[in-house]
C-alpha positions as CSV (number, residue, x, y, z in Angstrom):
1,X,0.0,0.0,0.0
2,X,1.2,3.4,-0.8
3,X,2.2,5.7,1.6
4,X,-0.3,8.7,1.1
5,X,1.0,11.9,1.5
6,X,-1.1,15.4,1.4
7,X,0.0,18.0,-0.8
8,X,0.5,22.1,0.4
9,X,0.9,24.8,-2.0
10,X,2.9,27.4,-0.6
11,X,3.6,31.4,-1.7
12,X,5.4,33.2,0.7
13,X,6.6,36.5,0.6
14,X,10.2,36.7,2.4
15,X,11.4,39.8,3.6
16,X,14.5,39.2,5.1
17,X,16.2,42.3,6.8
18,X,19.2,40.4,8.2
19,X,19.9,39.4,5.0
20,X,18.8,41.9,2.9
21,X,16.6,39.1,1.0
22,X,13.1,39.9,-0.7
23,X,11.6,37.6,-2.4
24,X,8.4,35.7,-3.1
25,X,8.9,31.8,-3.5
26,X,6.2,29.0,-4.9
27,X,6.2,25.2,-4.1
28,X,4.5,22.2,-3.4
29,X,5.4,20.8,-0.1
30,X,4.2,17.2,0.9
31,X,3.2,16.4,4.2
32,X,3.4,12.5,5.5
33,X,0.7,10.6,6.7
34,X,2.8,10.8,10.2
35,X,3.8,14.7,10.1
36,X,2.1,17.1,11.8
37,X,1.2,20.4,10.5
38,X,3.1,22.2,13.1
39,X,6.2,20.6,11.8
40,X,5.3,21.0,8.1
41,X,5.3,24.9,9.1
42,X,8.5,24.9,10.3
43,X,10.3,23.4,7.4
44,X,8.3,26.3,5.5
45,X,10.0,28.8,8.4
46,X,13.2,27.3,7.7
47,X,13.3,28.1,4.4
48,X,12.2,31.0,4.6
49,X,15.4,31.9,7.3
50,X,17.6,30.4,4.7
51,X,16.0,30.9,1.3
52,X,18.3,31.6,-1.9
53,X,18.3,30.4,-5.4
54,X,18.6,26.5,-5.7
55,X,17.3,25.7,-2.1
56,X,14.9,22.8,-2.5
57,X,13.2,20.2,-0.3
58,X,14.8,16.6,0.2
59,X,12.1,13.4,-0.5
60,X,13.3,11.2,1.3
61,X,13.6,10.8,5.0
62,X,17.5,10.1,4.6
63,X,17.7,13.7,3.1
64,X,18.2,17.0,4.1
65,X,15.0,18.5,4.8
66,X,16.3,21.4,2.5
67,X,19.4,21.5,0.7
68,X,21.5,23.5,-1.7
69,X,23.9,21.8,-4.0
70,X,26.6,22.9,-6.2
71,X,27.1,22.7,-9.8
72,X,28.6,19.0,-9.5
73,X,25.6,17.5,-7.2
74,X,27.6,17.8,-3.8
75,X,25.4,19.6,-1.1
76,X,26.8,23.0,0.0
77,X,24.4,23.5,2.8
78,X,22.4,20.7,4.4
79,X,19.5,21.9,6.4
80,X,16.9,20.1,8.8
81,X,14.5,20.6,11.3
82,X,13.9,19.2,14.6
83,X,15.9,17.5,17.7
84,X,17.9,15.3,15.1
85,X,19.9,12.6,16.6
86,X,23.7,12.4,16.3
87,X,24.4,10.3,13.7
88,X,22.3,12.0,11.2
89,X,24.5,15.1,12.1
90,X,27.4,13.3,11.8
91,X,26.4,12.1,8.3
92,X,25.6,15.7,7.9
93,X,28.6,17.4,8.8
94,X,31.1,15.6,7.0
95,X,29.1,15.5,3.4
96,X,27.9,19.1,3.0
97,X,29.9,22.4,3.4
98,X,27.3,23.6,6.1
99,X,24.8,22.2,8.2
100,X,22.1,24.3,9.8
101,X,19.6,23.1,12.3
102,X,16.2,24.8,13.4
103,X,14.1,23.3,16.5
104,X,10.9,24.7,17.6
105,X,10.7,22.3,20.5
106,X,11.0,23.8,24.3
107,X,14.1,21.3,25.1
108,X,15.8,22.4,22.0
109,X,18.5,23.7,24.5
110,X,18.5,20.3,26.6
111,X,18.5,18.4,23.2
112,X,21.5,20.3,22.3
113,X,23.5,20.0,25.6
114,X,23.1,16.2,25.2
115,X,23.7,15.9,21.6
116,X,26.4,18.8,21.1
117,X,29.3,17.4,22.2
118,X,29.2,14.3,20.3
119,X,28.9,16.4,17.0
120,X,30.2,20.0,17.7
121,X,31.9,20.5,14.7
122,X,33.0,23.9,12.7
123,X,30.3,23.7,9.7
124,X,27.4,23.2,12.3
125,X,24.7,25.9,13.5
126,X,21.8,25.5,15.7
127,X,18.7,27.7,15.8
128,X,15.9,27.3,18.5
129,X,12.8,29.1,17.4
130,X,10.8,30.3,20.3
131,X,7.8,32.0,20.6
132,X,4.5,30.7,20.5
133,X,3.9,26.7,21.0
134,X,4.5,25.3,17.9
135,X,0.2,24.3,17.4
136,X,0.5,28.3,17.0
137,X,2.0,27.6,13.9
138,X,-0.4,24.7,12.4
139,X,-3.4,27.2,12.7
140,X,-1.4,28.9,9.9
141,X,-1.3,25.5,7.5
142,X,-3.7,25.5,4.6
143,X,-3.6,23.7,1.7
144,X,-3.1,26.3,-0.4
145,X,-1.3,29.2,1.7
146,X,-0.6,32.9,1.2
147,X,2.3,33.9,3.7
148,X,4.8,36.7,4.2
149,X,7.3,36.8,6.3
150,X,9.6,39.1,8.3
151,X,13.1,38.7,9.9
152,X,14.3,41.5,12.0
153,X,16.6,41.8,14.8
154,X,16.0,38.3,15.7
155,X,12.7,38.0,15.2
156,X,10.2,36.2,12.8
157,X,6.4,37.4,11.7
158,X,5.0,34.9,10.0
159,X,1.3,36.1,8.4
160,X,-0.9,34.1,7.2
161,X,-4.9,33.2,7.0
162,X,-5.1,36.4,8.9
163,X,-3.3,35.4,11.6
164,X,-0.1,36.6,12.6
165,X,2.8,34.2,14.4
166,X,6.1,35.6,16.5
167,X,8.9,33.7,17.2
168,X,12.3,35.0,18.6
169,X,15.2,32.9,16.7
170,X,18.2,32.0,19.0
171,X,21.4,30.9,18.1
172,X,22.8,28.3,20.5
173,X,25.5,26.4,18.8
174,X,28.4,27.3,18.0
């Protein structure tokens, strides 16, 4: 039996003051038959932090959840979301130039303490986004979903279905 997945169209506006990035993007995302809409947001928040030409989504659970390759195939930048465990960063770490990790979960910072020194490694960053729980973010999930978002002084807006979400991003590794 096939595993069913639901597909999400996705616009969102990007304006990126950090980075000096604006932009509007369009894809399809896919979410799993075991992935919650609050996680299917944050990959979309992820992006949007990281967002640049070439970025794409991985389809496979092996991959990146996003990732950017070079002109040969290798991945520059490998990204993913959630309290991975160490041996996917491993893997991570010593195939792609960079590695960058978001987690939206409240023991991001205890996740990381037990995790970090088994992979603290120079091409590896970890972002906690805090704010609202992450079911804040799944009342923002629509199938097909308008969104803009704002990065500024270490903070994200995320609009959509005329609701508006805050988070405060925090660097905690390195």
């Amino acid at each position: 039996m096939a595993i069913k997945t639901t597909p999400y169209e996705v616009e969102i506006d990007i304006s990126d003051m950090e980075r000096n990035y604006y932009r509007t993007h369009r894809f399809t995302l896919l979410r799993g038959p075991n992935e919650t809409e609050e996680k299917l947001m944050v990959r979309v928040l992820a992006f949007a932090c990281q967002a640049e030409d070439g970025l794409s989504f991985g389809d496979a659970a092996e991959e990146a959840t996003l990732c950017k390759r070079d002109g040969t195939g290798a991945i520059e930048r490998w990204i993913d979301v959630g309290e991975v465990d160490d041996k996917r960063l491993l893997r991570a770490c010593n195939s792609s130039g960079q590695v960058v990790v978001y987690s939206a979960a409240s023991s991001a910072q205890g996740w990381w303490n037990q995790v970090g020194p088994k992979v603290n490694r120079d091409n590896l960053t970890v972002y906690h986004l805090r704010g609202v729980p992450t079911s804040g973010l799944g009342r923002l999930a629509e199938r097909d979903m308008k969104l803009h978002c704002m990065i500024q002084d270490g903070q994200i807006w995320l609009t959509g279905n005329e609701d508006t979400i805050e988070l405060a991003i925090d660097q905690i590794a390195p």
